[in-house]
C-alpha positions as a printed NumPy array, in Angstrom:
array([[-28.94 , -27.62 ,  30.827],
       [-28.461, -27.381,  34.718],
       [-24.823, -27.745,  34.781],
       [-24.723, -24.916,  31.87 ],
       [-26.945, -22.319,  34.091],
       [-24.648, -23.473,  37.233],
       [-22.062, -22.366,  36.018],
       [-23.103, -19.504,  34.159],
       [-24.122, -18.393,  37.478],
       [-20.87 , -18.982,  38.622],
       [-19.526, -16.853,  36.224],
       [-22.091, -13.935,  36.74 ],
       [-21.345, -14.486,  40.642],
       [-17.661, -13.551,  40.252],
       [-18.369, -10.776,  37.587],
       [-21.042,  -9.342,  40.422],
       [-18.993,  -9.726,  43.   ],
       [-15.664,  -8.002,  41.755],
       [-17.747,  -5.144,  41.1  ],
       [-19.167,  -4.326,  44.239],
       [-15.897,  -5.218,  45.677],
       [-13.905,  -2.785,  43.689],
       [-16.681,   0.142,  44.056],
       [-17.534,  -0.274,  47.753],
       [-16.07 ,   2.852,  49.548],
       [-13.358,   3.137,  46.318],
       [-12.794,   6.668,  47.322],
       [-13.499,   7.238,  50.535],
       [-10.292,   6.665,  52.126],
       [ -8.061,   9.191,  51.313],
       [ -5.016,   8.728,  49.344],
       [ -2.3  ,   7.192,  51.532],
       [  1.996,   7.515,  51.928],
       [  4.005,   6.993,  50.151],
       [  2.768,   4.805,  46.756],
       [ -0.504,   6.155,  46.738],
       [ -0.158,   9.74 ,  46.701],
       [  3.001,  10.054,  44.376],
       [  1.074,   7.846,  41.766],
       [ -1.795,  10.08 ,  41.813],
       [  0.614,  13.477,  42.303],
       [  2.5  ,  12.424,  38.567],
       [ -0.344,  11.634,  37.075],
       [ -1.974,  15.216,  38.049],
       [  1.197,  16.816,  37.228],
       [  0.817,  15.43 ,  33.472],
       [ -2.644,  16.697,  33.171],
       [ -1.456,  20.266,  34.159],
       [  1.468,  20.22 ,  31.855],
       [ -0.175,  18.41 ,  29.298],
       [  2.821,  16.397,  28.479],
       [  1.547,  12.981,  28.698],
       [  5.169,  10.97 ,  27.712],
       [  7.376,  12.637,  30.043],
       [  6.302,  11.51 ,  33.644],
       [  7.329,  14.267,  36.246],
       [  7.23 ,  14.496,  39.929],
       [  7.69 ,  17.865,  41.784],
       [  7.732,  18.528,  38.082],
       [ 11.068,  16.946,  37.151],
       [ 11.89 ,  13.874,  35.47 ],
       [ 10.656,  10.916,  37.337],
       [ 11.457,   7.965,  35.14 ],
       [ 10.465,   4.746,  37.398],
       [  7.686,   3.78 ,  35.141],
       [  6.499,   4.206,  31.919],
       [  3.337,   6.421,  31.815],
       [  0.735,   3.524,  31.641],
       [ -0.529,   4.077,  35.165],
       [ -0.256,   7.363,  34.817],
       [ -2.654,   7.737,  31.918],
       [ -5.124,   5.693,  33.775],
       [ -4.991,   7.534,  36.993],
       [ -5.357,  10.531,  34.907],
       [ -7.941,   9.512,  32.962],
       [-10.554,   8.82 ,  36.353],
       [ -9.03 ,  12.003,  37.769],
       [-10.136,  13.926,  34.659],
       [-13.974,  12.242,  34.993],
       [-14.523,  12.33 ,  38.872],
       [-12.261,  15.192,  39.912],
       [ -9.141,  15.593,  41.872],
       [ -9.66 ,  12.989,  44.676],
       [ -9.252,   9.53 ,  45.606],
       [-12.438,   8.197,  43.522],
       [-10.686,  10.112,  40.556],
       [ -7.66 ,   8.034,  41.377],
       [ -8.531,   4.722,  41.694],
       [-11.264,   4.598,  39.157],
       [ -9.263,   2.783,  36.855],
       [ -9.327,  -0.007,  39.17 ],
       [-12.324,  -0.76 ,  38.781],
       [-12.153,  -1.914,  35.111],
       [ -8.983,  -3.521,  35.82 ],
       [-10.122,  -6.13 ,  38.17 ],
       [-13.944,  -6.559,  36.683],
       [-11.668,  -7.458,  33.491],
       [ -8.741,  -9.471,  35.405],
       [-11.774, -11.741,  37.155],
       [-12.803, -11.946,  32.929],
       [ -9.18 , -13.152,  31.793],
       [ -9.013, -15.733,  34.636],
       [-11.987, -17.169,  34.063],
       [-10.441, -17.756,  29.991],
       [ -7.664, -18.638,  31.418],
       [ -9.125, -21.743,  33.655],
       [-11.346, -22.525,  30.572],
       [ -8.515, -22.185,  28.167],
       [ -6.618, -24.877,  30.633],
       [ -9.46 , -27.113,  31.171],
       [-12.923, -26.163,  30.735],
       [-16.217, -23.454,  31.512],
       [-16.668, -25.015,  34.87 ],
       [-13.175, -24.566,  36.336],
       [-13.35 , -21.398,  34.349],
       [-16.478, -19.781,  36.132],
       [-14.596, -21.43 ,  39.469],
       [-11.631, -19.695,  38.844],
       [-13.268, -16.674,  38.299],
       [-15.039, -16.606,  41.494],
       [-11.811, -17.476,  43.463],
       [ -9.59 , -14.757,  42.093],
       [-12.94 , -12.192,  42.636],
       [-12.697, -12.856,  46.345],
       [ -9.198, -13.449,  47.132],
       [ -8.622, -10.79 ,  49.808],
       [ -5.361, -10.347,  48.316],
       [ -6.045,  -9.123,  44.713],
       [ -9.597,  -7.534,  46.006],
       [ -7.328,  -5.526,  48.883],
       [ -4.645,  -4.159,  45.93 ],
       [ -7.44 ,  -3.159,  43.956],
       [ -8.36 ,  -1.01 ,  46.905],
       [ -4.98 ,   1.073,  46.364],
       [ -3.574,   3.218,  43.895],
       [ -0.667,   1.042,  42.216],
       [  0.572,  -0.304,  38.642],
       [  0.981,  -3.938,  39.392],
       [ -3.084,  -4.81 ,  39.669],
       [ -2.908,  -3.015,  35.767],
       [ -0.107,  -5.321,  35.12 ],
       [ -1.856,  -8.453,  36.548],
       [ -4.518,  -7.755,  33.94 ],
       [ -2.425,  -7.311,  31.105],
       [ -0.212, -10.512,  32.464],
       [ -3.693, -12.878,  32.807],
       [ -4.755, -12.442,  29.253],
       [ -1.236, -13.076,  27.752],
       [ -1.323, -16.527,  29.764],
       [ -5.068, -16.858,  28.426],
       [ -3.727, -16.132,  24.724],
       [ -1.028, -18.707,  25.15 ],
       [ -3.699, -21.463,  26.537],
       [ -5.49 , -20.682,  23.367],
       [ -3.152, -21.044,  20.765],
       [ -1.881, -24.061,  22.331],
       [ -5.617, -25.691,  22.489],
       [ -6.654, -23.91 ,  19.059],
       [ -3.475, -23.629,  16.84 ],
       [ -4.6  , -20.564,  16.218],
       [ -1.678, -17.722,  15.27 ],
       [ -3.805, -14.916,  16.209],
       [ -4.028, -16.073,  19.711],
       [ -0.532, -16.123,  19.882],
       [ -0.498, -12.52 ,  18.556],
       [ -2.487, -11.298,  21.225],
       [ -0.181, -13.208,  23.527],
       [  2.768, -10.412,  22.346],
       [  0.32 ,  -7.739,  22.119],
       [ -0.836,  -8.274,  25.974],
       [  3.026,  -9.102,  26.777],
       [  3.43 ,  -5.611,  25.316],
       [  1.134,  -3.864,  27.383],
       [  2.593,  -5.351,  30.4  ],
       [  6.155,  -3.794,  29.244],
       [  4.746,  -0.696,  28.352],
       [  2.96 ,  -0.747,  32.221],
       [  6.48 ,  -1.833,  34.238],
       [  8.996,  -2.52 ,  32.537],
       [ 11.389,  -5.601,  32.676],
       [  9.134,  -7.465,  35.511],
       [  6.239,  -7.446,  33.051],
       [  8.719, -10.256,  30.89 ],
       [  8.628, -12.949,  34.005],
       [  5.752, -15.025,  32.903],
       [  7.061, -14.866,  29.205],
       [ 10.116, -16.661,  30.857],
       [  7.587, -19.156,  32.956],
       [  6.221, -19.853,  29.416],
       [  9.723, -20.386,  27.649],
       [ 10.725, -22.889,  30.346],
       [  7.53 , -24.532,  30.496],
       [  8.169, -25.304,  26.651],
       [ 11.382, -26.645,  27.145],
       [ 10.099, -29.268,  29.525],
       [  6.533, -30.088,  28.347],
       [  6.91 , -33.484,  26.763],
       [  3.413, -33.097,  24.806],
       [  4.52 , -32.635,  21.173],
       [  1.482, -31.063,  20.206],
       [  1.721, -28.087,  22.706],
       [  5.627, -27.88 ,  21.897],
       [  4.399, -27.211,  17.876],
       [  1.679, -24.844,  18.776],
       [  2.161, -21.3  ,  17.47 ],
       [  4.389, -19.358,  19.949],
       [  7.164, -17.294,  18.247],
       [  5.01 , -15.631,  15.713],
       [  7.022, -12.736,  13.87 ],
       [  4.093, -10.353,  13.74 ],
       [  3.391, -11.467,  17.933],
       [  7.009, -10.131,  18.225],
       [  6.23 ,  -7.483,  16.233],
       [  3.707,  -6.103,  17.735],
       [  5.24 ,  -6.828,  21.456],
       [  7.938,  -4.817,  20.399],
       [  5.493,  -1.63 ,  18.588],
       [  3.402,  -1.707,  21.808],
       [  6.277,  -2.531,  24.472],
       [  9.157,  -0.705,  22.924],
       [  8.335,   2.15 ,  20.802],
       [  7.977,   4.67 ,  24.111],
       [ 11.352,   3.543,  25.736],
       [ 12.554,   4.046,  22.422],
       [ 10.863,   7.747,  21.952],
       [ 12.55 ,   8.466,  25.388],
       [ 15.736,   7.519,  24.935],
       [ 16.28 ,   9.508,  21.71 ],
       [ 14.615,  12.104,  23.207],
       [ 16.758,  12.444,  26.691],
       [ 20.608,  11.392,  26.229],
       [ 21.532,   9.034,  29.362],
       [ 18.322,   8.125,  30.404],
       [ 18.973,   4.48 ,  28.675],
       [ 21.733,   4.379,  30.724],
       [ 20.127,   5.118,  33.899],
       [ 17.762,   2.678,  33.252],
       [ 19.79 ,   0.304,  33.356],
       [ 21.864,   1.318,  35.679],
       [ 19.279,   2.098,  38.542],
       [ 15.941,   0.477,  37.495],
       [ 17.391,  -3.009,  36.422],
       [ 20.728,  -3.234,  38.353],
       [ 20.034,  -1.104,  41.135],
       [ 16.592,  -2.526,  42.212],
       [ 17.654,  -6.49 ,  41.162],
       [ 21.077,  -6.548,  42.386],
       [ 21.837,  -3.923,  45.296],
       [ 20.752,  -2.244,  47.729],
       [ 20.023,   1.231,  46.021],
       [ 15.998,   1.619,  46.682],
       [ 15.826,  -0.275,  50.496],
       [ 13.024,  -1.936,  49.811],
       [ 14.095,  -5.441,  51.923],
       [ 17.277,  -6.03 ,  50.527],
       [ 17.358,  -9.311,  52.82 ],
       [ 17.239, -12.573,  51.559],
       [ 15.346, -13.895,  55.022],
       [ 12.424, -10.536,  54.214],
       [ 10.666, -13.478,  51.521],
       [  9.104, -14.052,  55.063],
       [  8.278, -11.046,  56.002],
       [  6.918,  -9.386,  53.43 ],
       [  5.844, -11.934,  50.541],
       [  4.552, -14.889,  52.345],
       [  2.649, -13.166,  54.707],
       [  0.806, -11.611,  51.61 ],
       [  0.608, -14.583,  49.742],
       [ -0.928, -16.742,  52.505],
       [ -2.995, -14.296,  53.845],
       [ -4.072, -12.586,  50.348],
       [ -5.409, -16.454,  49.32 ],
       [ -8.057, -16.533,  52.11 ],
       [-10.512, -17.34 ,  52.202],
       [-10.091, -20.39 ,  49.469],
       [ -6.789, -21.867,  50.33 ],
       [ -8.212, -22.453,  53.921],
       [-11.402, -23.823,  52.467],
       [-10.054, -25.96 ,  50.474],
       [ -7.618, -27.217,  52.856],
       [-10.407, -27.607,  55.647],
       [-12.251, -30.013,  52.931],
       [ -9.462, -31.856,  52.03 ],
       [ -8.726, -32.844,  55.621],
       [-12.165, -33.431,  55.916],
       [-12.104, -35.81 ,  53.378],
       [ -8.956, -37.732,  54.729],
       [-11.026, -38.713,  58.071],
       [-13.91 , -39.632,  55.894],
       [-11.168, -42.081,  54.604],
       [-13.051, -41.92 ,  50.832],
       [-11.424, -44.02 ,  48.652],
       [ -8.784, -42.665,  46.61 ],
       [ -9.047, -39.108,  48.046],
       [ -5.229, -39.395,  50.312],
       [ -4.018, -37.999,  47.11 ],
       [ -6.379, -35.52 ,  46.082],
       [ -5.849, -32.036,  47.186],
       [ -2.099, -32.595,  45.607],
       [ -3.418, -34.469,  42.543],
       [ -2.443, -32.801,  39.138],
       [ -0.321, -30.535,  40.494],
       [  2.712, -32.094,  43.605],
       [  1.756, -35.744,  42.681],
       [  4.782, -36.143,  40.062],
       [  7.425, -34.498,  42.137],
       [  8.358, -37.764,  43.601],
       [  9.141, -39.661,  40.399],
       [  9.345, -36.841,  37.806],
       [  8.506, -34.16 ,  36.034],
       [  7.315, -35.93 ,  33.099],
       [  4.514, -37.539,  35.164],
       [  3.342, -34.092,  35.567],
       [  0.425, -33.432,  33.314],
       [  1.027, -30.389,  30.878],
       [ -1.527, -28.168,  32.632],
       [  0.393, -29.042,  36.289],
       [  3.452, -28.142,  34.816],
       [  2.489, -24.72 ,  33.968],
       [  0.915, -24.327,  36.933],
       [  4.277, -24.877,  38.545],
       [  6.426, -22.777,  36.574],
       [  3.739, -19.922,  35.872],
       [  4.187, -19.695,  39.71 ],
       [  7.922, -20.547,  41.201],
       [  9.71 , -19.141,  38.387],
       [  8.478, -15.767,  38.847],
       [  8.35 , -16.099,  42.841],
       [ 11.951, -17.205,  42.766],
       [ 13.263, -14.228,  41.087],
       [ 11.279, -11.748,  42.95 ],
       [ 12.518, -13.593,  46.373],
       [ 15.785, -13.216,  44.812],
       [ 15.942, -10.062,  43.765],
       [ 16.838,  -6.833,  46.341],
       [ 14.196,  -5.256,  46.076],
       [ 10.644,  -6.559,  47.767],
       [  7.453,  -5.198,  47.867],
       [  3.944,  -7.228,  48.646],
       [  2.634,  -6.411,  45.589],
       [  5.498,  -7.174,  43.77 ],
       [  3.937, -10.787,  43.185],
       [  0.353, -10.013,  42.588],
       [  0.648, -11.22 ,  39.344],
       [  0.761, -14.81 ,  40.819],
       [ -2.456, -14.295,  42.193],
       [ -4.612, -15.61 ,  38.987],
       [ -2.471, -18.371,  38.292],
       [ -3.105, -19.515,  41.972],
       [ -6.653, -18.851,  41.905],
       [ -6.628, -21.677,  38.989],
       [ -5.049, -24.136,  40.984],
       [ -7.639, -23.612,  43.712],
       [-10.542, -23.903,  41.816],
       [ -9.283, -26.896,  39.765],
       [ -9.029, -28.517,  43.379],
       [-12.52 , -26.817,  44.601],
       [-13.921, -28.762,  41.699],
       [-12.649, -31.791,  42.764],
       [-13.66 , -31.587,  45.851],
       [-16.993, -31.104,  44.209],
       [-17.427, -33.9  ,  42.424],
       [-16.135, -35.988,  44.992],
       [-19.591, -34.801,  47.313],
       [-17.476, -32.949,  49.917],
       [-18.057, -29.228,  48.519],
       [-21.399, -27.968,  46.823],
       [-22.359, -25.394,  44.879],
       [-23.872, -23.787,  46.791],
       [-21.562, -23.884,  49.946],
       [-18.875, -22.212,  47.07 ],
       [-21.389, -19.149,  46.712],
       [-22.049, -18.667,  49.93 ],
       [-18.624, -18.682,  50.763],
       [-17.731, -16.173,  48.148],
       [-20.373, -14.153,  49.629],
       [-19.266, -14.164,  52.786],
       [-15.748, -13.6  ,  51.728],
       [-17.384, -10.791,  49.974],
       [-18.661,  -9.178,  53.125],
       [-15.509,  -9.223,  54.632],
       [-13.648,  -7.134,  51.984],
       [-16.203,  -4.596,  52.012],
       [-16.706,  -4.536,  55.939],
       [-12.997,  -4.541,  55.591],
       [-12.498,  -1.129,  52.865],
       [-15.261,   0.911,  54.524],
       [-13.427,   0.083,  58.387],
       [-10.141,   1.252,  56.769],
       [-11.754,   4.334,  55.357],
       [-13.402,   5.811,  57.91 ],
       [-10.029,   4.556,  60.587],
       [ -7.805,   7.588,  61.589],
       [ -4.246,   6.857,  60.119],
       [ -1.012,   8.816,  60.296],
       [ -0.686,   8.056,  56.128],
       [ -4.098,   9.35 ,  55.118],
       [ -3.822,  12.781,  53.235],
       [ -6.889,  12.776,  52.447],
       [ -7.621,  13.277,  55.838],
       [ -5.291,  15.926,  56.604],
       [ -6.467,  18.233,  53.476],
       [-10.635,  17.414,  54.431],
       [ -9.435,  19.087,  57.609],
       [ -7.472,  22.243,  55.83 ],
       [-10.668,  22.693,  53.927],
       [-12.831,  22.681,  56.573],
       [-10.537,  25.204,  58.888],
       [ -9.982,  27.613,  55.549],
       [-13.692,  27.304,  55.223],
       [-14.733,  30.426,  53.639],
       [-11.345,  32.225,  53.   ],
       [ -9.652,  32.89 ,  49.436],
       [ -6.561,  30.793,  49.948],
       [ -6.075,  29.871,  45.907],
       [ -2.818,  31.495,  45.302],
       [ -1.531,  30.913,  48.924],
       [  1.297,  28.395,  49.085],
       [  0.493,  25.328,  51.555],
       [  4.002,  25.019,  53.417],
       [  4.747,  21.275,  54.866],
       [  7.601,  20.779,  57.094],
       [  8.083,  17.08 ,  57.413],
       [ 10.567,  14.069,  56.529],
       [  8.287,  12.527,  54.35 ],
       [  7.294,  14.05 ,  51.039],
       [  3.382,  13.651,  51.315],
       [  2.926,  14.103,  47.829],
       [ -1.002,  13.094,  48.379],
       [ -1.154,  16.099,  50.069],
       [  0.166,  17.628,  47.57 ],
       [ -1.86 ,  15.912,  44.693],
       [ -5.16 ,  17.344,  46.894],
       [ -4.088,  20.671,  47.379],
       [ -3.741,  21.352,  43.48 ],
       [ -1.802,  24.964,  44.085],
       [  1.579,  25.845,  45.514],
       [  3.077,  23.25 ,  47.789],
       [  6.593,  23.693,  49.633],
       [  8.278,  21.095,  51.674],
       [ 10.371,  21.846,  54.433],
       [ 12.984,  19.292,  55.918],
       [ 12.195,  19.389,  59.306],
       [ 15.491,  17.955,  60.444],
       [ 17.71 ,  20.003,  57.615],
       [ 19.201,  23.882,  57.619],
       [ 21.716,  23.627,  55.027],
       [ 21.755,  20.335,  52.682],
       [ 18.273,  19.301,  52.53 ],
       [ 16.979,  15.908,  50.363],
       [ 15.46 ,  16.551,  47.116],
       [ 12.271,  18.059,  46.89 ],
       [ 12.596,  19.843,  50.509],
       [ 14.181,  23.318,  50.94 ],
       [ 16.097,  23.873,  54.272],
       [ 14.004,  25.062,  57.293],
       [ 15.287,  28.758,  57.101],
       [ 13.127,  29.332,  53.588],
       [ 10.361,  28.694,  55.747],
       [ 10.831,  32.414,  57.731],
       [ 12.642,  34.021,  54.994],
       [  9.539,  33.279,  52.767],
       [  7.39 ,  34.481,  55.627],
       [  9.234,  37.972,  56.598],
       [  9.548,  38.498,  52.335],
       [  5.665,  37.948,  52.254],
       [  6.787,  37.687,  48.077],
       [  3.148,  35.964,  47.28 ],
       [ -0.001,  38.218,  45.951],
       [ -2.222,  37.658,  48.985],
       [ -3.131,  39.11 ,  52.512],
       [ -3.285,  36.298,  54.705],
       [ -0.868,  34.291,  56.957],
       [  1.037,  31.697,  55.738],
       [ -0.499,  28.14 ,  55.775],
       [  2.038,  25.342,  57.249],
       [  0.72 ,  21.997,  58.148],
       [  3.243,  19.644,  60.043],
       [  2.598,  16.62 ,  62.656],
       [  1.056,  17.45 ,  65.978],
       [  3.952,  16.19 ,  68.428],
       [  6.468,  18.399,  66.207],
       [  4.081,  21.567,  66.435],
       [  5.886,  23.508,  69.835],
       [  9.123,  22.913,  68.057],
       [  7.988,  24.813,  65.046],
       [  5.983,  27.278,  67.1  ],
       [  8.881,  28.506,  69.169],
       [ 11.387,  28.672,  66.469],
       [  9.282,  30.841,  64.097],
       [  8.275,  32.965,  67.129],
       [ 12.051,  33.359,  68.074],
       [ 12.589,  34.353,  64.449],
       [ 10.072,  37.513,  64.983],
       [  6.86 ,  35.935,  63.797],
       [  3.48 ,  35.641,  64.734],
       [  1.71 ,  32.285,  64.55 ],
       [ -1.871,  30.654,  65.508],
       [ -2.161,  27.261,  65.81 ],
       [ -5.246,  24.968,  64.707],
       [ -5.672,  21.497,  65.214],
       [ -6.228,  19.533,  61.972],
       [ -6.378,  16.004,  62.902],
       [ -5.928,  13.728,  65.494],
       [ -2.222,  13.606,  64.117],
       [ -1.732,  17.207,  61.712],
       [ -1.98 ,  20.648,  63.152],
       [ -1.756,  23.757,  60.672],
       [  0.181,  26.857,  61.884],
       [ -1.124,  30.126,  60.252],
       [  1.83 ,  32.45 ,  60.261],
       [  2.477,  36.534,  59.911],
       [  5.34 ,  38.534,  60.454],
       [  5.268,  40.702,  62.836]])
């Protein structure tokens, strides 16, 4: 009865604690650069136009990801408003239920204890708990990624075909949430198949015809839609979102082979504090205790059969192993890297931590009660952490920038006035916030300006054609250092212009021709 409540409690710990971790200061950061704010801008874009299968961005086709995210985002914007709760609401469902599917997936691979365990881990990782703390698709796709893996740990201990159905079904959402990517622990699974040597888990139910069908219903049948609906876009997928982010160069996104160290392992080891370290700390511990039997424990299960074979490997291990390196050597291979690219890992890690946490339990060197406390305290930090963030001046916070605009227009009628940015970046946050007519500016560009941007010389010919209902000046925000630059070429060009300091970083020019 005690080890039931224990870990029941372990289990209600983790559920607790990923839900004041997700909804501690949620929305009081601002929306951030680049990921953040174009996220939130398509997904506001699809409520105005009410087309909800034809993601847009500045209102044209923006085809990097199917519309998943997008209905979300859209979804929390629609119940708390046009701001940053509105757009990361969904994320707090998404990781209360990931910290759900791996708990069933450590049960489903050994049992309720390692479960709850697991749970807790992957519910105070600062890694996942951080990404849930930003507007992105890949913490939706680590949900729908967990509970296939959970499905496929429960066919294989049940025999069960409908199991295996929700296997597809999840596998489907995953598709239907990024694409290709979403298929790299269906690969895991297909070579962990091919070199399990337990019979029984080799005949349990995997390649179900109605799993497939319904993968392909819930994975396919918008790609599908699209394609018939816009001629060449299968080809650009192809082309750009497969090939181009894979195998070139195309999107910049550390292109370098040598960037695994720069920008996944520093998220990796850093995202698995605090556990990794604990458990490390108590394994070492254990080794100058000299307890008998424990040289080989922290490893046990998992490294121990790498130096005779795989086949020493128990089945469980073995997953472990290629759930994890299988997808981490494609994404380290591919040309295209982003931290959050390999999120997904995260819950099959936090299994393989707490199956060695609970070792180190029952071998005396790790309580229960020293795990809660520090989950707790790892708990602390990623609040102390979100609310420092939020309240820190950064260059990338638009939020920021438009509580200032609101604040300085305080008063004033300034619906149907366009809000004019002149800047290199797109800020679509900005743009998401202000809700009305934004125009970008290339700062750097008179004649051939990137997309989006119009060349710096709309910016006075607008002014001087004053061709907006409205009496005021004209509202352009741009960075502080750049602001004499701006003021003394519109001036030159015959107009007047009052400058007002936004943020420590923003100013906003209000400009009338003369």
């Amino acid at each position: 009865m005690d080890e039931a409540r224990n870990r029941n409690n372990l289990l209600a710990l983790a559920l607790l604690c990923a839900l004041l971790g997700t909804l501690a200061f949620q929305g009081t950061r601002g929306l951030y650069e680049s990921t953040e704010g174009r996220y939130a801008e398509c997904a506001w874009e699809m409520i105005v136009s009410g087309d909800y299968l034809r993601p847009t961005l500045d209102f044209a086709p923006h085809w990097t990801k199917p519309p998943m995210t997008y209905w979300a985002i859209a979804a929390g914007v629609r119940l708390l408003g046009r701001n940053a709760w509105g757009a990361r609401a969904f994320l707090v469902p998404t990781f209360f239920l990931t910290v759900w599917g791996v708990y069933w997936l450590g049960r489903r691979l050994w049992d309720h204890r390692t479960g709850s365990l697991a749970a807790l881990v992957y519910a105070t990782l600062w890694g996942p708990a951080g990404a849930a703390f930003t507007v992105n698709a890949d913490t939706l796709l680590t949900l729908w990624e967990t509970l296939a893996l959970a499905c496929f740990w429960w066919a294989v201990r049940s025999g069960r075909k409908l199991a295996a159905q929700l296997m597809w079904f999840f596998f489907g959402l995953a598709f239907f949430t990024k694409g290709p990517p979403a298929l790299l622990p269906l690969l895991a699974l297909v070579v962990f198949r091919a070199l399990v040597q337990d019979r029984a888990l080799r005949s349990a139910p995997f390649w179900v015809p109605s799993g497939l069908g319904l993968f392909l219903t819930v994975g396919l049948w918008w790609y599908v839609l699209s394609i018939f609906r816009y001629p060449g876009l299968l080809s650009y997928w192809l082309k750009h979102e497969v090939v181009g982010r894979v195998a070139t160069e195309e999107f910049r996104r550390h292109p370098h082979w040598y960037e695994i160290f720069t920008v996944y392992w520093p998220f990796l080891l850093g995202g698995a504090l605090p556990w990794m370290a604990v458990a490390v700390w108590e394994h070492r511990r254990g080794l100058r205790k000299g307890l008998q039997g424990f040289e080989g424990l922290f490893f046990h299960g998992v490294f121990s059969g790498f130096k005779t074979a795989l086949k020493k490997l128990s089945p469980e291990s073995l997953f472990l192993l290629t759930a994890f390196f299988i997808p981490f050597t494609v994404f380290s291979l591919s040309k295209s890297k982003l931290p959050l690219y390999i999120l997904p890992l995260f819950p099959v890690l936090a299994c393989f931590l707490a199956r060695r946490l609970d070792d180190l339990n029952r071998n005396g060197l790790l309580t229960r009660q020293r795990i809660a406390a520090v989950a707790l305290v790892s708990l602390s930090f990623v609040i102390a952490g979100k609310g420092v963030t939020a309240h820190w001046p950064s260059k990338r916070d638009t939020g920021r920038i438009y509580q200032a605009l609101q604040k300085t227009l305080s008063g004033r009628n300034e619906a149907l006035a366009p809000l004019y940015l002149v800047a290199e970046q797109p800020y679509y946050g900005l743009q998401f916030y202000w809700g009305g007519p934004f125009v970008r500016v290339h700062s750097k560009s008179h004649d051939m300006p990137d997309p989006g941007f119009r060349p710096l010389s709309a910016l006075w010919e607008d002014i001087t054609l004053n061709s907006y209902s409205g009496a005021g000046p004209r509202l352009v925000v741009t960075r502080k250092e750049r602001t004499p630059w701006l003021q003394d070429i519109l001036r030159e060009k015959g107009c007047q212009v009052v400058v007002k300091p936004l943020t420590p970083y923003w100013a906003l020019l209000e400009v009338s021709p003369t």
